[in-house]
C-alpha positions in Angstrom: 13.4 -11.9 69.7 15.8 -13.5 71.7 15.4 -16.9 71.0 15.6 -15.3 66.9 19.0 -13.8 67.6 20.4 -16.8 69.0 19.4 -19.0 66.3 20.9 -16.5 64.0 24.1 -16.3 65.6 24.4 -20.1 65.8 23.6 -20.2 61.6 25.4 -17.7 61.1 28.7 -19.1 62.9 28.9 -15.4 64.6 30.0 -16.3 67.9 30.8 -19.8 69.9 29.3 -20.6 73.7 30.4 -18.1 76.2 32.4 -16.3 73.9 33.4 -12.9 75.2 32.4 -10.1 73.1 33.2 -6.2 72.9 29.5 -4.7 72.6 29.1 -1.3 71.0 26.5 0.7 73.2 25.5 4.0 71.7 22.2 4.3 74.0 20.0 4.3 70.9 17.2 1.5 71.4 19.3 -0.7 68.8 22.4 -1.2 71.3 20.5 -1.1 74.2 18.6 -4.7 72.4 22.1 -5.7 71.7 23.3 -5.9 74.6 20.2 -7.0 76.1 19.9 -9.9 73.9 23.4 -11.1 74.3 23.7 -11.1 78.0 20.6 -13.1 78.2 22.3 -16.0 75.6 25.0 -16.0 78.0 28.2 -14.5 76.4 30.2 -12.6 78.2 30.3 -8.9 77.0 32.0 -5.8 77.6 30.8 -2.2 76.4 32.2 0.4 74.2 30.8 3.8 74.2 32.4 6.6 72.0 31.5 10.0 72.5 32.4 12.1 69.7 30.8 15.6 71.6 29.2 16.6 68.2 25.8 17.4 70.0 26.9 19.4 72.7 25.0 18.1 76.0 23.2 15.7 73.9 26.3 13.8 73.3 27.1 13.8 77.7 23.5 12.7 78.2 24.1 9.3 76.1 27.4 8.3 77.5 25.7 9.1 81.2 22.9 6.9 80.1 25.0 4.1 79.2 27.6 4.8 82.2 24.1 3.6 84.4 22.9 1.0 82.0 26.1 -1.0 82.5 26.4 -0.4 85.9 22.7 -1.7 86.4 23.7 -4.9 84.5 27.7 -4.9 86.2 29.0 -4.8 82.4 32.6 -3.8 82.0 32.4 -0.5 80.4 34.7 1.6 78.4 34.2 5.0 77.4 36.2 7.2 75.2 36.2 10.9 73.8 37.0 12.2 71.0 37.7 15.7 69.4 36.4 14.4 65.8 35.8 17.8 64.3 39.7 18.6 64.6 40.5 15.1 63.9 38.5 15.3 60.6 40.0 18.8 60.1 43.3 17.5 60.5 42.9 13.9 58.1 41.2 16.2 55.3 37.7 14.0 55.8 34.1 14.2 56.4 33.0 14.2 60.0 31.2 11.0 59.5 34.1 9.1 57.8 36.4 10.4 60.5 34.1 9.3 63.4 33.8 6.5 62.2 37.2 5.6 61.8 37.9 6.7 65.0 35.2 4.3 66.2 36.4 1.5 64.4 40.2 2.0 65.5 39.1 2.4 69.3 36.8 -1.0 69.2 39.5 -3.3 67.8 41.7 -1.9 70.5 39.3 -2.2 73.5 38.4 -6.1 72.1 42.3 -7.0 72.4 43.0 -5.6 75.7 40.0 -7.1 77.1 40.5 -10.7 74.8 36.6 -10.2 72.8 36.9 -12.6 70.2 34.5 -10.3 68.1 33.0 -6.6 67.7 29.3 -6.5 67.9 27.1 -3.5 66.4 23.5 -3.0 66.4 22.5 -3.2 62.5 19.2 -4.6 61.4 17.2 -5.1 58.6 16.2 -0.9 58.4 20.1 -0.4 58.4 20.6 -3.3 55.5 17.5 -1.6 53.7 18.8 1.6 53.8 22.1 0.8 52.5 20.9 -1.4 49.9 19.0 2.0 48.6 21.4 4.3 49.4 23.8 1.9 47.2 21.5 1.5 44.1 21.3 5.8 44.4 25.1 5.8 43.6 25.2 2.9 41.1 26.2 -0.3 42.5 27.4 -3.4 41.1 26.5 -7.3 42.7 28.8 -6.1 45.7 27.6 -3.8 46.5 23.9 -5.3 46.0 25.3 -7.5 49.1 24.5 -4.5 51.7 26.0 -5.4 55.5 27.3 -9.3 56.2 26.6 -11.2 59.0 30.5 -11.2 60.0 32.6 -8.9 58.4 36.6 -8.2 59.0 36.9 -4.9 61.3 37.0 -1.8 58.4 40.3 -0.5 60.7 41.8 -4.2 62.3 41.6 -7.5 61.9 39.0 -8.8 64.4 35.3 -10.0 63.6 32.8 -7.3 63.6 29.0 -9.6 64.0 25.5 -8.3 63.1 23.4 -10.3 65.5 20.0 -8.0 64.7 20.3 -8.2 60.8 17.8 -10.8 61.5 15.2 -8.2 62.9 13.8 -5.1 62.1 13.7 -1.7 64.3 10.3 -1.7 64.8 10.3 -5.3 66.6 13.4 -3.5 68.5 11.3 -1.1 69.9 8.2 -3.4 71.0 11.3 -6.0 72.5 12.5 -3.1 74.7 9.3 -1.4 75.2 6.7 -3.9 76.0 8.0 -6.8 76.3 11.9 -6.3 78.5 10.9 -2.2 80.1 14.1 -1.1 79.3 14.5 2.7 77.9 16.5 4.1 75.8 18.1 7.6 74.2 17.0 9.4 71.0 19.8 11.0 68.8 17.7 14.3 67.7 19.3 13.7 64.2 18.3 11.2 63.5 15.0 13.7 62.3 17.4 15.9 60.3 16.6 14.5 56.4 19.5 17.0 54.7 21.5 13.9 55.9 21.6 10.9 53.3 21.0 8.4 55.2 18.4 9.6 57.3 16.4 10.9 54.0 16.8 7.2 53.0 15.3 6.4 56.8 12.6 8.4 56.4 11.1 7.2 53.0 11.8 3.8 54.4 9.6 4.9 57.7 6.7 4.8 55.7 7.1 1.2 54.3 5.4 -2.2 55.6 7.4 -4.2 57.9 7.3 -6.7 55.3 8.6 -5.1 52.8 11.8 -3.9 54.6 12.3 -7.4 55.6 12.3 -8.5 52.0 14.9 -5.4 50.8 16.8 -7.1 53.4 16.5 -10.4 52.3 17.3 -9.3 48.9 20.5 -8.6 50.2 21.2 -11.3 51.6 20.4 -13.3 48.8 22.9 -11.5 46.7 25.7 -12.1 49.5 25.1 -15.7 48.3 25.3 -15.4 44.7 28.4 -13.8 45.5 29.6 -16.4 47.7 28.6 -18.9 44.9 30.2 -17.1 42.4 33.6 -17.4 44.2 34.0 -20.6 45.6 32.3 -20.4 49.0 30.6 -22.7 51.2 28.7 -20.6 53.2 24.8 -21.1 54.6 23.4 -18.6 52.0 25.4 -19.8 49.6 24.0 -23.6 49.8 20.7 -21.8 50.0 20.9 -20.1 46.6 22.3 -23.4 45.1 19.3 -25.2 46.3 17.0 -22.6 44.9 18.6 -22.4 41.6 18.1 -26.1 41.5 14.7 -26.2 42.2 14.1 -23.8 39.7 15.1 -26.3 37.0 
């Protein structure tokens, strides 16, 4: 996996050599990789960790987790709490929206006090299937076909936020922590709790071939180069759906 990530990130123009980069560390096995991955390809990282005490002890346990997984590794760390149920109460929004706001103000903060040059998060091909679904559900346009990019602009700042695993799935995440590197993990318990939309979407997807998720994904990114096309961009996907629509002639 490793030598897969870096090749992406080098295509991909996500990061330069020895970049410095803010790393956001839930615990989850996807973050854990994350980090894992890009320490071993030799960029310097710090780590974010947000704790938005929405799962009582639960919640304590993952920032303690990640508190010793950085110190193991002697990776900067950064840790903040938030109340997110008042916040959200006091903005009018959802508890996810707010959190996730929150999130996204905190990182762009933490990256320029610590000079990151980019935001990394942990999505991979399960996250770029399930958002490809979960936008098709509400009725999407060729946009929003596109699912997560590579590099994105920060939702709540102006610095990158990278994708490095959108090159792999969660189920080669677990076997890359598990059998091959030893390193554990947390489990967020709801992650099982299917009232949630996304996690309903996560559990139909559970029960298809790896294959197939990989190919949702590519899908997307497919579309991300029509798009690109479409408005003028040289980008690598783009030159990659010229050249198909070539051949195709």
């Amino acid at each position: 996996m490793l030598r897969r990530v870096l090749k992406y990130i080098r295509d991909n123009e996500l990061l330069a050599s020895g970049d410095h980069v803010l790393v956001c560390v839930s615990g989850g096995a996807d973050s854990v990789a994350l980090l894992d991955v890009l320490l071993r390809g030799g960029y310097e990282c710090t780590a974010a960790h947000c704790n938005f005490h929405l799962r009582g002890a639960e919640s304590d346990r993952d920032e303690q987790f990640v508190r010793r997984l950085c110190k193991d590794r002697n990776v900067p760390l950064e840790v903040r709490d938030f109340d997110t149920t008042a916040q959200a109460t006091a903005i009018g929004r959802s508890i996810e929206m707010t959190a996730r706001i929150l999130r996204y103000e905190w990182f762009e903060e933490v990256a320029k006090q610590h000079g990151c040059t980019a935001i990394a998060v942990a999505h991979h091909q399960n996250d770029q299937a399930e958002t490809l679904i979960m936008n098709l559900r509400r009725g999407a346009g060729i946009r929003g076909l596109c699912g997560m990019r590579p590099k994105s602009v920060n939702p709540c700042g102006e610095l990158p936020v990278i994708r490095p695993l959108l090159c792999t799935t969660h189920d080669y995440i677990i076997h890359y922590l598990r059998d091959i590197r030893h390193i554990g993990w947390v489990e967020d318990s709801t992650n099982s709790d299917t009232t949630i939309r996304r996690n309903n979407v996560r559990d139909e997807l559970s029960r298809y071939p790896k294959a197939e998720i990989e190919h949702i994904a590519q899908t997307a990114r497919f579309m991300q180069g029509y798009v690109d096309w479409m408005e003028g961009k040289d980008t690598l996907v783009a030159r990659e759906v010229q050249a198909y629509e070539k051949e195709r002639k």
